[in-house]
C-alpha positions as a Markdown table, in Angstrom:
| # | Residue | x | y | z |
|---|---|---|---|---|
| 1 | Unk | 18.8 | -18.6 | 8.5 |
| 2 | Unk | 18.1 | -15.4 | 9.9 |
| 3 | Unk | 19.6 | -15.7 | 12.8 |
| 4 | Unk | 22.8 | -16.8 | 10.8 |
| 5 | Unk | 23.0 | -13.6 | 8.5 |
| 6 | Unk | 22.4 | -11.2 | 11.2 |
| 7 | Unk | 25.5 | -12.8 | 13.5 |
| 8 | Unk | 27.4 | -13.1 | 10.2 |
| 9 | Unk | 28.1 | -9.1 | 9.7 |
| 10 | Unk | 31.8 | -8.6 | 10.7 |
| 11 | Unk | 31.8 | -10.7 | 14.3 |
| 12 | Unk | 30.6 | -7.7 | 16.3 |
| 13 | Unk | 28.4 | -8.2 | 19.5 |
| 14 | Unk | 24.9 | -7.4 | 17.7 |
| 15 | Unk | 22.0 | -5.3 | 19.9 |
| 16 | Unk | 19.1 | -7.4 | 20.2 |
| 17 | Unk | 16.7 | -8.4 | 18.1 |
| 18 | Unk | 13.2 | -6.6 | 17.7 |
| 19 | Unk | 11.6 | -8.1 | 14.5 |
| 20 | Unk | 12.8 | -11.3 | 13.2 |
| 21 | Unk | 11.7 | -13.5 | 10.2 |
| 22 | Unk | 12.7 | -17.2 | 9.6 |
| 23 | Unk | 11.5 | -18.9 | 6.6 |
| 24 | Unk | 7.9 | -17.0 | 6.2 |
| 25 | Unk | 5.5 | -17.6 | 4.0 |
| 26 | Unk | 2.5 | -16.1 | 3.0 |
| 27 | Unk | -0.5 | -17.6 | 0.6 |
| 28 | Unk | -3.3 | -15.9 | -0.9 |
| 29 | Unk | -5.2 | -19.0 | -1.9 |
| 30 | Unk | -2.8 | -20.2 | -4.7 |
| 31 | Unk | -0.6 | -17.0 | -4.7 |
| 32 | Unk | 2.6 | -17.5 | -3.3 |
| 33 | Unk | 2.8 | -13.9 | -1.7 |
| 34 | Unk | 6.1 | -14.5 | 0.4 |
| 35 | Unk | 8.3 | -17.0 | -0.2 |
| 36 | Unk | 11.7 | -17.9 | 2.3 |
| 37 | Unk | 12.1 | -14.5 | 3.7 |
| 38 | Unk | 14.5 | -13.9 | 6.3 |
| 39 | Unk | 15.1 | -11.2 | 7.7 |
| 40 | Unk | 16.1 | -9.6 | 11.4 |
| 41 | Unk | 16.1 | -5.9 | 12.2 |
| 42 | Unk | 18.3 | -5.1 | 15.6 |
| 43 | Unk | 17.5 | -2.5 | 18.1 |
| 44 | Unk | 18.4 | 0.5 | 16.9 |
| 45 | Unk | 19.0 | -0.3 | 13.5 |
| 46 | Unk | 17.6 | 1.3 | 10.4 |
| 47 | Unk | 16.5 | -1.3 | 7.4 |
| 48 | Unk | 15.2 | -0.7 | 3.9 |
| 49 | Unk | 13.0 | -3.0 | 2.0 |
| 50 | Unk | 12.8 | -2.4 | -1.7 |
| 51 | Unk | 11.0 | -3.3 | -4.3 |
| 52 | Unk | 8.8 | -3.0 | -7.3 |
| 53 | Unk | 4.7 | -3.3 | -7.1 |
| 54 | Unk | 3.8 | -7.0 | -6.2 |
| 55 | Unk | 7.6 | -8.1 | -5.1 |
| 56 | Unk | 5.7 | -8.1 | -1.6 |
| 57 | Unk | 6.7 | -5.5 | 0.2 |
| 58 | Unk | 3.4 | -4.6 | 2.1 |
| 59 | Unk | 2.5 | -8.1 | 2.6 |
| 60 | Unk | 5.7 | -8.2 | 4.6 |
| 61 | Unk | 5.1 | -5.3 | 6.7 |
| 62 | Unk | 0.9 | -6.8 | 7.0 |
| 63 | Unk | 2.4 | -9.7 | 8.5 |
| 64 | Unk | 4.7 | -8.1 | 11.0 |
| 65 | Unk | 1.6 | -6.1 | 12.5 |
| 66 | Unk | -0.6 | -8.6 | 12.2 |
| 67 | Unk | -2.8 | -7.8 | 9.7 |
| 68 | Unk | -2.5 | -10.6 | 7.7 |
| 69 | Unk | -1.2 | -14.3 | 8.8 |
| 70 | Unk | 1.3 | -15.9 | 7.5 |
| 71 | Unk | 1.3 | -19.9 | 6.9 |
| 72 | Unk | 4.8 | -21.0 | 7.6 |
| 73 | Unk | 7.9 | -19.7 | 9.1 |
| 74 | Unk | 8.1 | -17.8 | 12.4 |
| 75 | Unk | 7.5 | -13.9 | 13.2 |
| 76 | Unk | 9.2 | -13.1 | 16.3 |
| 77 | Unk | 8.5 | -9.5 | 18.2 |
| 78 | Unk | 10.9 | -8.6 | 20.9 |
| 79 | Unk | 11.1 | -12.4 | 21.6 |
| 80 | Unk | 7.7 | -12.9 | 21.3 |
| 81 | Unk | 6.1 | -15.3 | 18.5 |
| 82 | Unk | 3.4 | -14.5 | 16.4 |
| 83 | Unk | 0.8 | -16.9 | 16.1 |
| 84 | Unk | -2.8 | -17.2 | 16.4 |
| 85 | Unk | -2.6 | -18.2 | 20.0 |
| 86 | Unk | -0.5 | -15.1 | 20.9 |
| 87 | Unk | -2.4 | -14.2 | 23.7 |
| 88 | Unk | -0.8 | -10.9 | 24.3 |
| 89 | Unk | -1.1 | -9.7 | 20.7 |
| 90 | Unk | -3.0 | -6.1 | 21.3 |
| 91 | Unk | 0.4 | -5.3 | 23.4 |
| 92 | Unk | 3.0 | -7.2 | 20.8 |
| 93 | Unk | 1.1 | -5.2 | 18.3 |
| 94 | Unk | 1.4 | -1.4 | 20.4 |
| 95 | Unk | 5.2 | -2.1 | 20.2 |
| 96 | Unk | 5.3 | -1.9 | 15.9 |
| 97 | Unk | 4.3 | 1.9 | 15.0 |
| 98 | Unk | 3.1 | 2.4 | 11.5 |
| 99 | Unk | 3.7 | 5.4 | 9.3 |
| 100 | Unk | 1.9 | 5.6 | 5.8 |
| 101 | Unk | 2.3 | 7.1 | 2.6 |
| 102 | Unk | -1.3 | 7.9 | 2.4 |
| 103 | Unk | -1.3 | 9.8 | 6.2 |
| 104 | Unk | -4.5 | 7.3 | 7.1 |
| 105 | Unk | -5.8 | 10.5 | 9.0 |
| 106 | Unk | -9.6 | 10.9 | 9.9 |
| 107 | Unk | -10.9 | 13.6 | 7.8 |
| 108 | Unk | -13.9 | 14.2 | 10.1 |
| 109 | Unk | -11.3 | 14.6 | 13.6 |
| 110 | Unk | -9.3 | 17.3 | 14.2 |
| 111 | Unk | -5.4 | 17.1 | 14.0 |
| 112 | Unk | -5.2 | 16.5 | 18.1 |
| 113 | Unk | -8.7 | 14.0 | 17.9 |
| 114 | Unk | -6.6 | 12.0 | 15.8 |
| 115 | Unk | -4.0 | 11.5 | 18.0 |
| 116 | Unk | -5.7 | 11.3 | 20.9 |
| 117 | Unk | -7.7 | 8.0 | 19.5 |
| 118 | Unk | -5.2 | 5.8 | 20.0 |
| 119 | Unk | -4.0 | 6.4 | 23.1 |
| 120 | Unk | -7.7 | 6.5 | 24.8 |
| 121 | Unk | -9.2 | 3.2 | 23.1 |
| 122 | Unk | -5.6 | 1.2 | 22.9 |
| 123 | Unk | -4.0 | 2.1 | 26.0 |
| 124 | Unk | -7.0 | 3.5 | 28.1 |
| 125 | Unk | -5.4 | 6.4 | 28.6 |
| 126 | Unk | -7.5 | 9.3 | 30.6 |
| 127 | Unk | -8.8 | 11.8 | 27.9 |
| 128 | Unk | -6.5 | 14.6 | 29.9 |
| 129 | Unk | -3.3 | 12.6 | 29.9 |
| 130 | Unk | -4.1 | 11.6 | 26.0 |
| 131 | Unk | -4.3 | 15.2 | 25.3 |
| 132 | Unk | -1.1 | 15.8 | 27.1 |
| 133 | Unk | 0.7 | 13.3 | 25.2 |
| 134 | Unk | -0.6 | 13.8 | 21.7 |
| 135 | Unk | 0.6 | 17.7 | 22.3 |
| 136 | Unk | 4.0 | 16.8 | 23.3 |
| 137 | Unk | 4.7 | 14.6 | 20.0 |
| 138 | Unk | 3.1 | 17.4 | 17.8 |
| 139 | Unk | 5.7 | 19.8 | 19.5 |
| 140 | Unk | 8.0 | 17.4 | 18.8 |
| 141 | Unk | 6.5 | 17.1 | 15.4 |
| 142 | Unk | 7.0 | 21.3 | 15.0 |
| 143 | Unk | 2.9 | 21.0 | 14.2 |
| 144 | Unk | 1.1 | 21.9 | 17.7 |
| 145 | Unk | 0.2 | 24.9 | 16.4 |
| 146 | Unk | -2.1 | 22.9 | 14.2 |
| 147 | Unk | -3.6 | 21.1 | 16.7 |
| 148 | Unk | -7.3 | 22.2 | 16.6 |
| 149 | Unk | -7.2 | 22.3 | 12.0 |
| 150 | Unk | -8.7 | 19.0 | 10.2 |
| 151 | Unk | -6.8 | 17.0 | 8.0 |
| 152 | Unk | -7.4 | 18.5 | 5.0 |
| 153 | Unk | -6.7 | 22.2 | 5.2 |
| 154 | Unk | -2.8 | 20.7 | 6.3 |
| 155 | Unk | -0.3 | 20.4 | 3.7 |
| 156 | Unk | 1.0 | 16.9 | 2.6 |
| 157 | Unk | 4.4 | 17.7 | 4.4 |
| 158 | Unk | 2.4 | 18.7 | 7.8 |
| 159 | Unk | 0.2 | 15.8 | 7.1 |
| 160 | Unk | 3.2 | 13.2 | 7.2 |
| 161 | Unk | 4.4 | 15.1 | 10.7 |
| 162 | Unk | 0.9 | 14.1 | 12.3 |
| 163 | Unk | 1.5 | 10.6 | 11.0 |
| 164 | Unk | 4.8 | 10.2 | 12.5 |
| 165 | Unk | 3.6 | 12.1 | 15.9 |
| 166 | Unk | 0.4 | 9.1 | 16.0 |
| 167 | Unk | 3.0 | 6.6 | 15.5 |
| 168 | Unk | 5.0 | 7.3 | 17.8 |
| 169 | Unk | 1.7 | 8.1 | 20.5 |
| 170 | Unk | 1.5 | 4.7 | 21.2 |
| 171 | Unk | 5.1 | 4.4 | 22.8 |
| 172 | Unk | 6.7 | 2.1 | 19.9 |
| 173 | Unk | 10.3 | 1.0 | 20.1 |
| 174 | Unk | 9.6 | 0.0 | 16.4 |
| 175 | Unk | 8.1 | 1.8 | 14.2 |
| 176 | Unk | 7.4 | 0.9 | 9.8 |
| 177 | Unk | 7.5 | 3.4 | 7.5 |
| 178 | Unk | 5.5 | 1.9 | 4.2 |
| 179 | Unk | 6.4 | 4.6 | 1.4 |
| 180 | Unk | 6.6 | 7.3 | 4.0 |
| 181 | Unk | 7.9 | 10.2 | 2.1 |
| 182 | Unk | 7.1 | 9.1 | -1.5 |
| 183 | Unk | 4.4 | 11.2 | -1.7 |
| 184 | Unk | 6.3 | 14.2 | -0.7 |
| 185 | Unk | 8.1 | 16.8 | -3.1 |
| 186 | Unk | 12.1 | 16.6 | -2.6 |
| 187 | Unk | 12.4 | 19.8 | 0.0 |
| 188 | Unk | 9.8 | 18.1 | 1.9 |
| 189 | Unk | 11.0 | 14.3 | 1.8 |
| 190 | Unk | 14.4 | 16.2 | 3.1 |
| 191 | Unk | 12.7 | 17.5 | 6.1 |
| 192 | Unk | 10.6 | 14.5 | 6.8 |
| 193 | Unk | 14.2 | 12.1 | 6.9 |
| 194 | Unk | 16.0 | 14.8 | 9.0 |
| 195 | Unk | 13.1 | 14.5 | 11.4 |
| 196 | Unk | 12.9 | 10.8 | 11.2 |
| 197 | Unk | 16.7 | 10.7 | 12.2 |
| 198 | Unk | 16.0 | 12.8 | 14.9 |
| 199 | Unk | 13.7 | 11.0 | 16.7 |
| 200 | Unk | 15.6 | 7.5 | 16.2 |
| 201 | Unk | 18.8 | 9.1 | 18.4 |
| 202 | Unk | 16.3 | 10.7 | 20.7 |
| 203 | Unk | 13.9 | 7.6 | 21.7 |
| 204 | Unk | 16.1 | 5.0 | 20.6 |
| 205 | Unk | 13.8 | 3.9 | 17.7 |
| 206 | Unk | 14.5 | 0.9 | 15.4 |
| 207 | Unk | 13.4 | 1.3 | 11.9 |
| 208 | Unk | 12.0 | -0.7 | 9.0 |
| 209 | Unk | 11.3 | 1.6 | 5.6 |
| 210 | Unk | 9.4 | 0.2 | 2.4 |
| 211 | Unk | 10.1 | 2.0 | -0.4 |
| 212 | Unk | 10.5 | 1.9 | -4.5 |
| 213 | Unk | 12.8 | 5.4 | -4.4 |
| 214 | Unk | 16.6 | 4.1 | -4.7 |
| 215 | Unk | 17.1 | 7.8 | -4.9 |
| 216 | Unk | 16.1 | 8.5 | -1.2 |
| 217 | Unk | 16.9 | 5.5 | 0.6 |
| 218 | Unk | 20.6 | 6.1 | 0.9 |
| 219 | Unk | 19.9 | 8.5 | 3.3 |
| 220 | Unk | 17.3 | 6.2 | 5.5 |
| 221 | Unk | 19.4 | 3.4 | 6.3 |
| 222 | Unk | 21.7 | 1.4 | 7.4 |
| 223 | Unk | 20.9 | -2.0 | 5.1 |
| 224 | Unk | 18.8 | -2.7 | 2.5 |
| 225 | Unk | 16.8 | -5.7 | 1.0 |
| 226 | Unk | 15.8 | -5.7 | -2.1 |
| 227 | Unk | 12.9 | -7.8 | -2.9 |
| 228 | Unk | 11.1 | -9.6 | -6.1 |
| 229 | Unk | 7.9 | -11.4 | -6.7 |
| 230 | Unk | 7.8 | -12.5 | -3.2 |
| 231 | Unk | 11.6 | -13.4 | -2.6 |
| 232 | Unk | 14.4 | -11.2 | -1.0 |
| 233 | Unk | 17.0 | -11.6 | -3.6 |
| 234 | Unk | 20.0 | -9.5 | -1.9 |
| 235 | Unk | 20.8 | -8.1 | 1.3 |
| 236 | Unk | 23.8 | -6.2 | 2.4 |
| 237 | Unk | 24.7 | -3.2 | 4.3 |
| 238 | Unk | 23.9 | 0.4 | 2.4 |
| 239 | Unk | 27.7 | 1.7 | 1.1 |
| 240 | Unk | 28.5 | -2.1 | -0.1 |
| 241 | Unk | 25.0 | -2.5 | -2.0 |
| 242 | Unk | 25.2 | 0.9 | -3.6 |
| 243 | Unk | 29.0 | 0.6 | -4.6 |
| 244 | Unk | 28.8 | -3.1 | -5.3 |
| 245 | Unk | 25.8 | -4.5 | -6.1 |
| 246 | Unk | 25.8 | -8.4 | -7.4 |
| 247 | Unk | 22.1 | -9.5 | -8.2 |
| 248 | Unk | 21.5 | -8.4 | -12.0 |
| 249 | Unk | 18.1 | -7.0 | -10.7 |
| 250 | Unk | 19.7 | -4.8 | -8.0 |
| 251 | Unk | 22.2 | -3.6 | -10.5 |
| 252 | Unk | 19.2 | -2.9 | -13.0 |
| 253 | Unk | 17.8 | -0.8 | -10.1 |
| 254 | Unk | 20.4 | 1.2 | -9.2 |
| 255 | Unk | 21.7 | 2.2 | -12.9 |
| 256 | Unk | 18.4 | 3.8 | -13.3 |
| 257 | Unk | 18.8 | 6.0 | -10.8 |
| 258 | Unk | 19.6 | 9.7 | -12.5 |
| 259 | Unk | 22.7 | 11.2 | -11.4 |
| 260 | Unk | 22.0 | 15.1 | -10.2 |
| 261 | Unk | 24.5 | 16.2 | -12.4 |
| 262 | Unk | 23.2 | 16.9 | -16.4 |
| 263 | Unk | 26.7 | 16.3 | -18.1 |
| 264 | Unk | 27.1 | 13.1 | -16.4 |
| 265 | Unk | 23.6 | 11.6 | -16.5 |
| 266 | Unk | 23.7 | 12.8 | -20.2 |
| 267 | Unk | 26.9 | 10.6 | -21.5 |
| 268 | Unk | 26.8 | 7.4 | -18.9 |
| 269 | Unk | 25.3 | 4.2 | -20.4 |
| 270 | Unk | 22.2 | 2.9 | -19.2 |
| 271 | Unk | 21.1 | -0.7 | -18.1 |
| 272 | Unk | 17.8 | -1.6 | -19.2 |
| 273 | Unk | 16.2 | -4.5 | -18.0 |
| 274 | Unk | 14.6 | -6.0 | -20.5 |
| 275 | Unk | 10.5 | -7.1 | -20.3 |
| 276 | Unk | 8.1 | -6.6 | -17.9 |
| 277 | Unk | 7.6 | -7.4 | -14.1 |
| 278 | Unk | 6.0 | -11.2 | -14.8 |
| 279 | Unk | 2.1 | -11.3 | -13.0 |
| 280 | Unk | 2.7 | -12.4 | -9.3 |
| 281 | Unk | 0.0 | -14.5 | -9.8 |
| 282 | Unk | 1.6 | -16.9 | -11.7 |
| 283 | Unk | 5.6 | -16.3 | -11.9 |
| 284 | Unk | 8.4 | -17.9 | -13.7 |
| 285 | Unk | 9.4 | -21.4 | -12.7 |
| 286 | Unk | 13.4 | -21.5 | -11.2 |
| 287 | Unk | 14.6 | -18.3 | -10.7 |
| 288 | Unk | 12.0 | -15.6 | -10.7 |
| 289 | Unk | 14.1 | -13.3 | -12.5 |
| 290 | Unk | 15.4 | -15.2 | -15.0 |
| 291 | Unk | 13.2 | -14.1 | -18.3 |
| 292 | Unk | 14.8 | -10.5 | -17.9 |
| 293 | Unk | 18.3 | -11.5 | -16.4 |
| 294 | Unk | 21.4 | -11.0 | -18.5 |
| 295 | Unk | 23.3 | -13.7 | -16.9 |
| 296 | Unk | 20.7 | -16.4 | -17.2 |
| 297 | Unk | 21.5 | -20.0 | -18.2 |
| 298 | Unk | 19.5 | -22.6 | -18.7 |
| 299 | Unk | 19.8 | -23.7 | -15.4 |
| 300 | Unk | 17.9 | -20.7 | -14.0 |
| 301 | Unk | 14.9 | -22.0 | -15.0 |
| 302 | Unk | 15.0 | -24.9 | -12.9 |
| 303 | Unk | 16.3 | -24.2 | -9.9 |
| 304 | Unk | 15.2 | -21.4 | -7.4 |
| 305 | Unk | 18.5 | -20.2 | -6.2 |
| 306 | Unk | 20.3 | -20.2 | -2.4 |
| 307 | Unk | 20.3 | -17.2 | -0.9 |
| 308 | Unk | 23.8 | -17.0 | 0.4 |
| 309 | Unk | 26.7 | -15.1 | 2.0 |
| 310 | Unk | 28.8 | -13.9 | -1.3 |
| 311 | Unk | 31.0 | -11.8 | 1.8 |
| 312 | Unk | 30.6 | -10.9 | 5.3 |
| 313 | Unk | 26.9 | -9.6 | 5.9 |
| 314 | Unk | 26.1 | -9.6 | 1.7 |
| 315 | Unk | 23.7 | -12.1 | 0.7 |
| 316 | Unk | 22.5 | -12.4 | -2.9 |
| 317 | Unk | 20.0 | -15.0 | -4.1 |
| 318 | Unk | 22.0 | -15.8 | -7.4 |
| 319 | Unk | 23.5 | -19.2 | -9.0 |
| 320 | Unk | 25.7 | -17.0 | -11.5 |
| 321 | Unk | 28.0 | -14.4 | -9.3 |
């Protein structure tokens, strides 16, 4: 199905595929972590996966980079499969750059140790040339002046610039960005997205962003999936989701977001979904979202909804719109 919704989006010639999904699955023992998720991300383009806690979000991104397996379904990397029998996976994996909330940095290495790890143990780069590369990317960065300072005298905002420099160390043409700016105060999130843009246009990145923030994702991407307990329950491109959202769950999300402006956010009405976020573990029968949905019929209960094409390149995972 993947394949499908990323040749359905208008009939344009579409730049080639880097990461793409069909059908995966993921277990933990009896928990149904992923469930039917397709997805494709094209060269070039930027993608937004969205979520609360436990919709699955990391699990996705795990499985992409290999940290965790996935049971069923098919991970493709630049054309190449994903298996346990991938014999090239070290190099599949150097192509998929990682950029965390948490920075991930070594307390106990300097800022230019850090980046130079990679490079010498992954790619058995000469220490000389590692050093040389790791200083270009913290130019890039604007933190080279940092270079020889640990971790922890940096500020969270110069913290997140080393991040991005080490993922980018290891020559990735994609790179995943799990909650990369969450952490950030708003001045600083600003800075880190301007930068982020940057360096797509300038090495031709392709991006994939996990985030909870429908506040700050606008300005990431160019489409957006919006996930819950393990299912991607709507995908269209950015302007269409936020102006016309159809899942009752994306619509929840999106009313909640405060408008900037007092008067306004001060007299508009305000969607509440109703309940809590059922336990993962063991979730609703049918529809997942059917105890909290407005639109819910007795139906929903029963049967676990088609995720189809409501228009060109919008897919919603809902028997009721």
């Amino acid at each position: 199905m993947s394949e499908k919704i990323a040749e359905s989006r208008g009939g344009r010639q579409q730049p080639p595929a880097v990461i793409e999904l069909t059908d995966v699955h993921k277990w933990y023992g009896n928990f149904h972590a992923l469930k039917n998720i397709d997805l494709t991300v094209r060269k070039g383009e930027r993608i937004v996966v969205c979520g609360p806690s436990g919709s699955g979000k990391s699990t996705l991104i795990r499985c992409i980079n290999r940290l965790e397996v996935h049971q069923r379904g098919s991970i493709h990397v630049n054309g190449v499969l994903l298996t346990n029998q991938t014999k090239n996976i070290k190099e599949v994996r150097q192509e998929v750059g990682m950029c965390f909330q948490q920075f991930n940095l070594f307390s106990h290495m300097t800022i230019l140790e850090n980046l130079t790890l990679a490079p010498i143990l992954v790619r058995k780069m000469p220490a000389n040339d590692a050093v040389d590369l790791a200083m270009s990317y913290l130019k890039r960065v604007n933190i080279a002046d940092q270079h020889d300072k640990y971790p922890g005298q940096l500020s969270g905002g110069q913290q997140q610039r080393v991040g991005i420099a080490r993922a980018l160390a290891l020559n990735p043409e994609f790179i995943i960005c799990d909650e990369a700016v969450s952490a950030l105060d708003v001045s600083i999130q600003a800075q880190v997205i301007n930068l982020l843009e940057d360096l797509r246009d300038e090495f031709g990145l392709t991006y994939l962003f996990i985030s909870h923030d429908l506040s700050v994702i606008r300005h990431l991407c160019q489409r957006v999936a919006v996930m819950y307990l393990g299912h991607i329950v709507e995908l269209a491109e950015c302007d269409e989701l936020y102006d016309n959202p159809i899942h009752p769950y994306t619509r929840a999300l999106l009313a909640a977001v405060p408008i900037p402006d007092p008067a306004v956010e001060a007299k508009r009405a305000h969607e509440v979904v109703k309940g809590e976020v059922p336990s993962p573990i063991n979730p609703p029968s049918g529809c997942v979202f059917h105890p909290r949905c407005p639109l819910a019929v007795g139906g929903c209960s029963k049967v676990i909804p088609e995720f189809r094409e409501i228009k060109p390149g919008h897919w919603v995972a809902c028997t009721e719109v």
